[in-house]
N, C-alpha and C positions, 0 to 999 in steps of 0.2 A: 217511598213517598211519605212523606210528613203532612200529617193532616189534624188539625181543630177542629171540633165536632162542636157545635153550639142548639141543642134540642132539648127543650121543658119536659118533653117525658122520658121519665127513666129505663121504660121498658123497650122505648127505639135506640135512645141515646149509648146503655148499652148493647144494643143488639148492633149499632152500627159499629163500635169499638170493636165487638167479637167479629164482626164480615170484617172488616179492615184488617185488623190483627193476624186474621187468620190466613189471607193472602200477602203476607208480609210487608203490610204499609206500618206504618210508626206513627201512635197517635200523640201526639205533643201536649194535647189541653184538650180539656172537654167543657161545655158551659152551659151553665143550664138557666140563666135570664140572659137577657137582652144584655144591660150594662157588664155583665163579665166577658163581653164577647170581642170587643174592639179591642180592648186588651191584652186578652190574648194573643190575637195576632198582632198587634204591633211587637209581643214581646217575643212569641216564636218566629213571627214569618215564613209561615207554612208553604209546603210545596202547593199545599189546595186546604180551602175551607170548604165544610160542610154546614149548611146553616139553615135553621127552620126561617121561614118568615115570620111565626107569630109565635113570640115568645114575652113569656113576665118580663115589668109589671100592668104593663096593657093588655097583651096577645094582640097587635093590633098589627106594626111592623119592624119590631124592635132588631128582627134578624135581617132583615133588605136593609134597614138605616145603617148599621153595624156594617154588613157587607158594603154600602156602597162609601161610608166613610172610610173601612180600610180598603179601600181601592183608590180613594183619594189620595191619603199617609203610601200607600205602595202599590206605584201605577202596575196597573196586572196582572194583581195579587188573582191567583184561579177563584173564584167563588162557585158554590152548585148549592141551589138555596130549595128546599122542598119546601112544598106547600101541601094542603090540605086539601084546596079546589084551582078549579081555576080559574084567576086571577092575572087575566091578560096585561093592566095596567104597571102590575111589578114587573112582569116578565122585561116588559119593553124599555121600562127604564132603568132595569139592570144592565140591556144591550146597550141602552145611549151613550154609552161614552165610544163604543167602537174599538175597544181595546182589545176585547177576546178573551177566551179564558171563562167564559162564564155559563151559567148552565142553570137550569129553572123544569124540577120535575115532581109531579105527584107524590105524594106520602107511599100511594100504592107500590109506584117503580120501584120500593127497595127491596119490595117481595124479591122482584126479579134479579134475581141478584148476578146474571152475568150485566142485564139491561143496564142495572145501576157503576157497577164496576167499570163495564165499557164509556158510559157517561163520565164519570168523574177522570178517568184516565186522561178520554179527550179533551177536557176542561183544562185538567191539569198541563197538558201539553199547547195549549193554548187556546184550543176549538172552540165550538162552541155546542150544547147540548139542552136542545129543548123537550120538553116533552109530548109526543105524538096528541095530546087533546089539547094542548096549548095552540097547535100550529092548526089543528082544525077548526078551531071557533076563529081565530084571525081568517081563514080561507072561507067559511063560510058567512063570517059578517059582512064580507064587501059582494054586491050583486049590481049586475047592469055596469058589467067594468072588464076590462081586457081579459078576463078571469076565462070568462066566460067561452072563449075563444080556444083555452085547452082542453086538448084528448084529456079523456080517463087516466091515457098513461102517464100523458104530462104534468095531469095533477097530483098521481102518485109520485113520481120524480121529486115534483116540486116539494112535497109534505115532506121527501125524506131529506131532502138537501134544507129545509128550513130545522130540521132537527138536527141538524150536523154532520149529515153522515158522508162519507165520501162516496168517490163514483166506483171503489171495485165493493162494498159493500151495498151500494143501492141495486149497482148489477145484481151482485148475490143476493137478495132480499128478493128482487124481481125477478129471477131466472134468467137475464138478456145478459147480452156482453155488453162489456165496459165500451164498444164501438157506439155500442146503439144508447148509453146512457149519455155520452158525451153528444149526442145527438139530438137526444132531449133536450138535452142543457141549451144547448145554442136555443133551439127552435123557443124553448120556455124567454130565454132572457130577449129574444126579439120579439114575442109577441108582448112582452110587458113594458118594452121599450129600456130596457135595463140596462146599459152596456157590459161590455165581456167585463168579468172577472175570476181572475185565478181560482183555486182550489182552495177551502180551510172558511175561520169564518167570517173574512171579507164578503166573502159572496153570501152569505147566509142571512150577514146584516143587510147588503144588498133586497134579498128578498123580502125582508121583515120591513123595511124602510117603505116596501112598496106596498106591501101588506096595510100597512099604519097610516097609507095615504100622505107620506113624507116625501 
């Protein structure tokens, strides 16, 4: 995988170059303000960008404006944009355009470093990859709403399918078969009144849509 790194400190920016490197991705370009970063990917066209959200000369959003301009110059170009907090508002207009491929996780998640790799892969392959505190302030903002209506389990379901995950991995995450996830799934998308949607992150933006009150 070919990948742009675009992060102001030098002590992640190379530590993400050495995780990458070291499971055999190719980093193409690194950048360390905002303005070197649209550039970049226009001139590599990365298999995935990695991208802070707040970087020089503002720290304000110079890495979501970059990402979302090269998304514009190359529809579905993968993006996976860290943040620092969360910041629900970037996350959701990172998803608005509905293209896939894009992915919004905590500074902490790179500790994790299967977490983060598994992240970036599914981005890269078109998914999509939220982070687990992103999807729980969206689920606990909205109350007195069809929410309210899901099992425990199904709101664990839910939390994991809004993170991208697929159904033999929510299995596994949850202990149940893939019979009983797919089960979930129906019963969650009818009490929300959501229509069926396929597997990947069609349905994920589905859930976020419903989330956002869209």
């Amino acid at each position: 995988m070919r990948v742009v790194i675009g992060e102001d400190n030098t002590l992640l920016r190379e530590g993400l170059v050495l995780l990458l490197t070291s499971v055999g991705h190719e980093v193409v370009a690194v950048a360390a303000d905002g303005p070197e970063v649209l550039p970049a990917l226009l001139a590599h066209r990365p298999d995935a960008a990695v991208l802070d959200v707040r970087m020089p000369p503002s720290f304000r959003d110079e890495g979501l404006r970059a990402a979302l301009a090269a998304r514009r110059e190359i529809p579905g170009l993968p993006v996976l944009v860290l943040s620092q907090y969360v910041e629900e508002t970037y996350a959701v207009e990172l998803l608005a355009d509905g293209a896939g491929g894009v992915g919004y996780l905590l500074k902490d998640r790179v500790g994790r470093v299967e977490e983060f790799l598994s992240a970036l892969e599914r981005v890269a392959a078109g998914g999509t990859a939220l982070d687990p505190e992103v999807v729980s302030e969206l689920l606990t903002r909205r109350r007195d709403d069809p929410l309210d209506a899901l099992t425990p389990r199904e709101r664990e379901v839910l939390q994991l399918m809004a993170q991208g995950r697929d159904n033999a991995t929510i299995a596994r995450l949850l202990v149940v078969s893939d019979r009983a996830v797919s089960k979930h799934i129906g019963s969650i998308f009818a009490k929300l009144g959501l229509p069926a949607s396929d597997s990947g992150h069609r349905r994920v933006l589905a859930v976020l849509a419903y989330l956002n009150g869209r």
